[in-house]
PLY file of the C-alpha trace (Angstrom):
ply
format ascii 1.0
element vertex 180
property float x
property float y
property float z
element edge 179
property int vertex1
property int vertex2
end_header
80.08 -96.32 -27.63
79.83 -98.04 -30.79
80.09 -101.55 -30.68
79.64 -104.83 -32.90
76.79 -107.24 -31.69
77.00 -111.51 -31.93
75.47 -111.10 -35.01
77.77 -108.81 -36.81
75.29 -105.94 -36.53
76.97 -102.27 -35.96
75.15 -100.44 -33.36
76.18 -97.26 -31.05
74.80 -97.02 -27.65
74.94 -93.42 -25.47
72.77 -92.10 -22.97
69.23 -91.22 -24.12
69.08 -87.10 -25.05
65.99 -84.58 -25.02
67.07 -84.48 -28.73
66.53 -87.97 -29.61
62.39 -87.53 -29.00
61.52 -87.62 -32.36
63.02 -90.98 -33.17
62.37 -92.47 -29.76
58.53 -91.40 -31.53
59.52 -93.24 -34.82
60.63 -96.60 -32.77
57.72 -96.56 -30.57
55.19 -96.09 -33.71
57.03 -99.29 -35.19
56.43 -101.87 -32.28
54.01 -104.08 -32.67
51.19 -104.86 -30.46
52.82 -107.67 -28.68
56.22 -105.78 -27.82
54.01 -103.26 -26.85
52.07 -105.48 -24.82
55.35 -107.26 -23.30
57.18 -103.95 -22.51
53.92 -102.38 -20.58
51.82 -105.48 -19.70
48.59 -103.73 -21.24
48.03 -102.66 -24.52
48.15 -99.40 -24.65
47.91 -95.97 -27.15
50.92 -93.96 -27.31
49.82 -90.69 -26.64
51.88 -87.49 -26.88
52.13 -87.17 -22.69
53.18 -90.73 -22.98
56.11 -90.14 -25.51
57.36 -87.34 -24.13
57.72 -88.99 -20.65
59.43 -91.62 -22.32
62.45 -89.53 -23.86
62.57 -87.04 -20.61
65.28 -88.77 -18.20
65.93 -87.64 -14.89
69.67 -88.71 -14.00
69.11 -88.52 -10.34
66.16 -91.47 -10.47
66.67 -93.40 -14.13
69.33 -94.23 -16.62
67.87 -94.62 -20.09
70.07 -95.63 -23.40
69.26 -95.45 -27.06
71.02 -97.90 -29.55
71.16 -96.66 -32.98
72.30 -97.49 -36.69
72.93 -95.64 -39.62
75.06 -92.68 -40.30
75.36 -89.90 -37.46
72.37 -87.15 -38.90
70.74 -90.46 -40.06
70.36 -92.87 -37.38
67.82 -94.85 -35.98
66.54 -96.32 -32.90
66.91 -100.20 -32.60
66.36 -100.27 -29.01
66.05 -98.55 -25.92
67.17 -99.70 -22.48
66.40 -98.27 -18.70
66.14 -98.42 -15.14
64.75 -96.76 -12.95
66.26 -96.38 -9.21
64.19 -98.64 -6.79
63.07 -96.66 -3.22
66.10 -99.09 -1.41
68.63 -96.90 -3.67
70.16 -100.06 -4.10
68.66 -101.56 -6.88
67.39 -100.55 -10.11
64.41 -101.96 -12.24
65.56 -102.76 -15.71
63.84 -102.74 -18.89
64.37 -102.72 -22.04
63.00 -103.18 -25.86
64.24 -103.70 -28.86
62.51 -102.96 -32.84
60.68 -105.76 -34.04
62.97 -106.40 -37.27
66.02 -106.84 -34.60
64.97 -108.97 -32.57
67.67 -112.09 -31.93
70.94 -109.45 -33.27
72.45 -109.06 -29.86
71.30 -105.90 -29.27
69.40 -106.12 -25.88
72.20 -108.05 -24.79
74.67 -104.82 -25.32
71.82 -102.62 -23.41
72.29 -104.71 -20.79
75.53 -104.93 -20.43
75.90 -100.68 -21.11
73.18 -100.58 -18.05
75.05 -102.43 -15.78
78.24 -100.81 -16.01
76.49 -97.54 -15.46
74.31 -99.18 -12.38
78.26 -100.00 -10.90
78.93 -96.90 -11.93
76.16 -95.42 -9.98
76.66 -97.73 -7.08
73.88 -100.25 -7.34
73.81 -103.61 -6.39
71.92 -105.41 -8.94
68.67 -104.94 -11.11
65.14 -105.72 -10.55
62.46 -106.97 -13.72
59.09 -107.89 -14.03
58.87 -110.47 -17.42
55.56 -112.09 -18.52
55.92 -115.50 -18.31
55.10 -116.15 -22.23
58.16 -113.60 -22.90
60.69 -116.40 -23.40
63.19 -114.20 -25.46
63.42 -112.20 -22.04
63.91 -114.64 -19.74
66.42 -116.53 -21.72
68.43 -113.60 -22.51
68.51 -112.80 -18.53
69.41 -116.20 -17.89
72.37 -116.01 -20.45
73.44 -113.46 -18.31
73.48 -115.48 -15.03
76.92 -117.44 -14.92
79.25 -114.44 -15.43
76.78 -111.17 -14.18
73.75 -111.87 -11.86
73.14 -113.84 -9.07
69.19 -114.69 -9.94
66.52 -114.95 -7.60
63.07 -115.13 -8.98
59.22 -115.35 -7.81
56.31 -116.32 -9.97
52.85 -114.70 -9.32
49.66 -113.88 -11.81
51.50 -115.03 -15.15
54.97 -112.47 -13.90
58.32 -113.54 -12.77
59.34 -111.11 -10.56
63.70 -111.37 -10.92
65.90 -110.66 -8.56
69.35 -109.80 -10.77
71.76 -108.99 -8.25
75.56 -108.54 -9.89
77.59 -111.16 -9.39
80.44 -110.93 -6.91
83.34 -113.54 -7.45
82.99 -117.63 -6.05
78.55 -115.83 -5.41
76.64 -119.35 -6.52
73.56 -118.66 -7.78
70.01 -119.99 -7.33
69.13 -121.17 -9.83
66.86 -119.99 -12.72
63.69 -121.60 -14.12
63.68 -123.62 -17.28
61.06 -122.55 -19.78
0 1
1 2
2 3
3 4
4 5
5 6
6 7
7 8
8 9
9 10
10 11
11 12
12 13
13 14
14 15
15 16
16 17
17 18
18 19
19 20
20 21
21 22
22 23
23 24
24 25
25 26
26 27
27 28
28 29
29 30
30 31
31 32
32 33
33 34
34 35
35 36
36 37
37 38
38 39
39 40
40 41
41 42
42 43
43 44
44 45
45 46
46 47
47 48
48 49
49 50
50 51
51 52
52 53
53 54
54 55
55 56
56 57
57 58
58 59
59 60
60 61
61 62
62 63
63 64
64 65
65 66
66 67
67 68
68 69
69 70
70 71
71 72
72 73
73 74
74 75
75 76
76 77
77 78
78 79
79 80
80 81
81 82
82 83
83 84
84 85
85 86
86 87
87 88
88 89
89 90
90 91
91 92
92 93
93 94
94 95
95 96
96 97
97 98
98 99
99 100
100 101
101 102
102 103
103 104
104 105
105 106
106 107
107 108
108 109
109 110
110 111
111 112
112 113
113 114
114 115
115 116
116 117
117 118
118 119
119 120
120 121
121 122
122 123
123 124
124 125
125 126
126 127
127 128
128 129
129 130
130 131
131 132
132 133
133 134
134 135
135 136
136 137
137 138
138 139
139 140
140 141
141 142
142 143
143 144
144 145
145 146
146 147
147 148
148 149
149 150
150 151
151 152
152 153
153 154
154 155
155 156
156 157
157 158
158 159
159 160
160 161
161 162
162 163
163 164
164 165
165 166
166 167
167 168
168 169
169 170
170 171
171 172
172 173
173 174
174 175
175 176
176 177
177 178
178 179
């Protein structure tokens, strides 16, 4: 699906392929400690086992999109956005990151959106995330989402908010989201 973020930035999002391994590699490499760091809570090396898992998707229990610029035979990955299906079957956890030189270009915000429709899609009532609480890009951009998409329920414990993103149904008030 190509698409146009808020910022004017051209970007096509599709489902994640066994093809796209090597530049899922490249994107990884370029993140810097601290997306690292808020995408797996730990710092961590990105070993080969790792990488591999990352770009292998197994339809039945995850969803996993790439968005890319550039020319088709050129492209590159700006972001990368999954779930993977909870044990209820109901719900999803979401995550998602983007390249450091795009963050604030809309992109995450058009992985989430491509993720929900395919969670619908799939059936699923809403998505579950863990965010650090010092990741305030995060939990802005899911509470941008709140009025029109989620119903948001949320728990804090050991520095994590632990979000409840159940999609909206019409007249569904929500409960309100913290202020950062």
């Amino acid at each position: 699906m190509h698409t146009i973020t808020k910022t004017g930035l051209e970007i096509d999002l599709r489902p994640m392929a066994v093809s796209d391994e090597p530049k899922v590699r490249i994107f990884m490499a370029s993140l810097s400690q601290e997306s690292l760091y808020f995408k797996l809570f730990r710092h961590a090396r990105l070993d080969e086992e790792f990488l591999h898992r990352l770009a292998t998707v197994d339809p039945t229990k995850q969803a996993a999109v790439v968005a890319l610029t550039g020319d088709e035979g050129d492209e590159e990955v700006v972001g990368v956005g999954r779930y993977y299906v909870n044990d209820d079957h109901r719900t999803a956890e979401i995550m998602l990151t983007v390249r450091d030189d795009c963050h604030n270009r809309g992109i995450a915000r058009e992985l989430i959106a491509y993720l929900t429709s395919l969670a619908k899609k799939q059936g699923l009532s809403g998505f579950t995330a863990r965010v650090l609480v010092d990741n305030h890009a995060m939990l802005h951009l899911f509470r941008s989402f709140e009025e029109k998409t989620f119903v948001i329920n949320r728990e804090i414990d050991a520095g994590v908010f632990y979000l409840d993103l159940s999609f909206r149904k019409e007249g569904q008030a929500s409960k309100g989201f913290p202020t950062t």
